[in-house]
N, C-alpha and C positions, 0 to 999 in steps of 0.2 A: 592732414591733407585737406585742402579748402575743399567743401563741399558745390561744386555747380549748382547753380542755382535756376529754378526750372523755370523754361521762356510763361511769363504772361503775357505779352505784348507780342501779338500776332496781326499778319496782314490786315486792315481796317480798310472803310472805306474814308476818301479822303477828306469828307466831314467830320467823321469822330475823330483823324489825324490831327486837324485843326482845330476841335475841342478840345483836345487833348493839350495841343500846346497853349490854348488861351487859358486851360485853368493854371499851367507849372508857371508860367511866365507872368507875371503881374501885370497888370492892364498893358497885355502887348497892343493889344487893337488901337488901343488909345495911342500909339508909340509915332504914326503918321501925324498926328495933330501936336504934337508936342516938339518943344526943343531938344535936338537940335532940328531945325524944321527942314523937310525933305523936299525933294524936287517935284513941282507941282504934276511932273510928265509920268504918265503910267510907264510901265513895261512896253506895251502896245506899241505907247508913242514913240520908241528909241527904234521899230525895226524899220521908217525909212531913213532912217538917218545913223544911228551910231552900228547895229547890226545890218545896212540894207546887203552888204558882200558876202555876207552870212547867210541869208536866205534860200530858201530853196535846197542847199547843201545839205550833205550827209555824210556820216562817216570820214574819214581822213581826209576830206575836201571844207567838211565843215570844222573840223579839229583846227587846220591849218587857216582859215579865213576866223576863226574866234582866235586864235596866236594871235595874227597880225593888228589886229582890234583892240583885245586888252594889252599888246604889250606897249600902245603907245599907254604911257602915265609918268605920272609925277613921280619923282622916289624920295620917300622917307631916310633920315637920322635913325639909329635906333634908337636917341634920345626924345625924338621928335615922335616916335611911337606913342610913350606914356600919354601926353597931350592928346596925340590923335586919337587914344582908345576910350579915354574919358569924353569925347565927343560920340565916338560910333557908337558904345554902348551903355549911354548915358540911361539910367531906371527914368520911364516916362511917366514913372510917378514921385520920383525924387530927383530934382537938379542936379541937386549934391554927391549924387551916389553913381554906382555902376552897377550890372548885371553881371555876377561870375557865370561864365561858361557853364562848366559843370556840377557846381551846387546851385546854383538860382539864386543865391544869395545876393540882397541888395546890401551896397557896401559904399562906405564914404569914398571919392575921387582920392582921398589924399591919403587914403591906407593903404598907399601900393608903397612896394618895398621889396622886404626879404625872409620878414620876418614871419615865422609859422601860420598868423594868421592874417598876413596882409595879402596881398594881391599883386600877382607879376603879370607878365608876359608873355602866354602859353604859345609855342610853335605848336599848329594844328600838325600843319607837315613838320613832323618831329626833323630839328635843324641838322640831326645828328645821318638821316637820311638824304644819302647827298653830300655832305660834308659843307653845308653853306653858313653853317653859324650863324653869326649875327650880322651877317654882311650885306651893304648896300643892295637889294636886288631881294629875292626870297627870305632872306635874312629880316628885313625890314616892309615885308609886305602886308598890311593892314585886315587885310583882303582874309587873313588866314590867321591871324593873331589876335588874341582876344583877351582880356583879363579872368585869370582865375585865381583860386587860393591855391596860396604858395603850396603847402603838404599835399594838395590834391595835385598841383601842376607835377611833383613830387613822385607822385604814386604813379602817375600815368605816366611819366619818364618818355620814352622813345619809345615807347608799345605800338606795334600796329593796331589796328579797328577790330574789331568781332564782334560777334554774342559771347558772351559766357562768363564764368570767374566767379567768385565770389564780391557781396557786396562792400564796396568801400565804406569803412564806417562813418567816416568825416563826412561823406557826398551820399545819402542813400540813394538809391536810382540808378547809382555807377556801380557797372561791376569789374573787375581784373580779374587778372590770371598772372601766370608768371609772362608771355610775349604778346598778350592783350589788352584792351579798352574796350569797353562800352560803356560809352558814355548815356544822361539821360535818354529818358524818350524824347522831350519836348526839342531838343537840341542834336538829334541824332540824325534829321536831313541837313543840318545846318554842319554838319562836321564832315559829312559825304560831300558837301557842295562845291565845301573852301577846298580839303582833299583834291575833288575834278577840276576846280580852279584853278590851282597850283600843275597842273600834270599839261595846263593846255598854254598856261603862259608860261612854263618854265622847261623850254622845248629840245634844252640843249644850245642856241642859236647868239646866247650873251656873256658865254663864257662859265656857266654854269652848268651843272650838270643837266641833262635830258631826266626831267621826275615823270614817273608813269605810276599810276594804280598796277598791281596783280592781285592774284589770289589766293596770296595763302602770306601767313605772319612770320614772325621772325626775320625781317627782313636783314636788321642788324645797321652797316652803313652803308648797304645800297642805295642807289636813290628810287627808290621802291616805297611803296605803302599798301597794304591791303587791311582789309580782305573786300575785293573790288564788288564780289557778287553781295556782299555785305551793306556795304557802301551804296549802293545801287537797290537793294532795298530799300536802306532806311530812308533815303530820296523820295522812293513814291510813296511811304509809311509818313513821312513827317514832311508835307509840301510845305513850301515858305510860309511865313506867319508876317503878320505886321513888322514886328520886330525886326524881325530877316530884311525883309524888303525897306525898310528904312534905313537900317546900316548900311545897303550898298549904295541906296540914294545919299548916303550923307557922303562915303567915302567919294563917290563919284565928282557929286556936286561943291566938296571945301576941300578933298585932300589928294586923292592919287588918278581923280580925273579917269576910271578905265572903271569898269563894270563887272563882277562876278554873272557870266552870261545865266549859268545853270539858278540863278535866284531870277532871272528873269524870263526865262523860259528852261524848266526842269526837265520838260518833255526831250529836251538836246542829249540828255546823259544817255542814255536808251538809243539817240541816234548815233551817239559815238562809240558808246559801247555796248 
């Protein structure tokens, strides 16, 4: 019986959260000044113009004016995916490579595949959640999919979020259980983010199902994900890092044209839920 593994990563203040992801992640800071090259416009600069309907709002008024927002975009192939993920999370210390998700490992563009130790396609919102596959819409949204290794994307299967589990031994940092994920630290605001991403543009309203965060795991093929009060931790535990914030400027500005709001203002997640 896998032995739990006991929390070291506690509350922090949001300096040492940001140390923390500049030492897992390899010259993330550096990731704004490198290719692929990011939109000159802060955060800041988007709320009178891409969020100004946004403002002010809270709670189920601001839920519903970020819907309307991000869901104009562009939509992706799911062939058109691989292409786009070798751009969003290009290693801003290697061209040639990618950042997996949940190992940190930098990895040649052209190792994706199928094979044990190449790199796919991770649904953050597990696709099996919902029942949206690989389809035109959540299916293929950039915004929430990321390249990892194949055996790790593997292990984490359709699991909801938590703490707990024993360590994955391919991925140290990651833990499981039998209806769980915890992924790293350096990467654990950054998978709560895409999660509230996913729940605010996929509202029910385009023919797919209405995805919501709850709180508690096993959700199975609801269109469900938890664990929300989890989720919502590792948010204010791991605020955006360079890294984060240049992904949504690339996706923005070369591919699906709409913005992950909670990478650009974190403090939303707390006003919506």
């Amino acid at each position: 019986m896998p032995v739990p593994h006991i929390r070291r990563w506690k509350p922090l203040a949001l300096t040492a959260a940001a140390v923390l992801v500049g030492i897992t992640v390899p010259a993330a800071a550096d990731a704004a000044t490198t290719d692929p090259t990011p939109s000159a416009a802060t955060a800041g600069a988007y709320d009178d113009t891409y969020y100004k309907d946004a403002l002010g709002k809270t709670g189920p008024e601001l839920k519903s004016a970020l819907h309307t927002i991000i869901s104009d975009q562009t939509k992706l192939s799911y062939d058109q995916v691989w292409d786009a993920l070798k751009v969003t999370d290009q290693d801003p210390d290697n061209s040639s490579n990618v950042i997996l998700l949940y190992t940190g490992r930098s990895q040649s563009k052209d190792s994706n595949g199928g094979d044990p130790d190449q790199w796919n396609r991770e649904h953050t919102w597990a696709k099996s959640h919902g029942d949206f596959g690989t389809s035109t819409g959540p299916g293929t949204d950039i915004h929430h999919l990321r390249p990892t290794d194949v055996s790790v994307n593997s292990t984490r299967g359709n699991k909801d979020f938590d703490n707990g589990g024993s360590e994955v031994g391919e991925a140290p940092g990651n833990y499981t259980d039998s209806d769980s994920f915890e992924p790293r630290d350096a990467v654990k605001g950054d998978v709560a983010r895409m999660i509230l991403y996913m729940a605010v543009r996929y509202d029910g309203d385009d023919g797919f199902a209405d995805l919501e965060p709850n709180d508690k795991v096993d959700n199975g093929s609801a269109p469900a994900i938890g664990r929300l009060s989890v989720l919502k931790q590792w948010s204010d535990e791991d605020p955006p890092d360079a890294f984060e914030k240049n992904r949504n400027d690339v996706i923005y500005d070369k591919f699906q044209h709409n913005r992950n709001p909670f990478v650009d203002h974190p403090e939303w997640v707390g006003e919506i839920w």
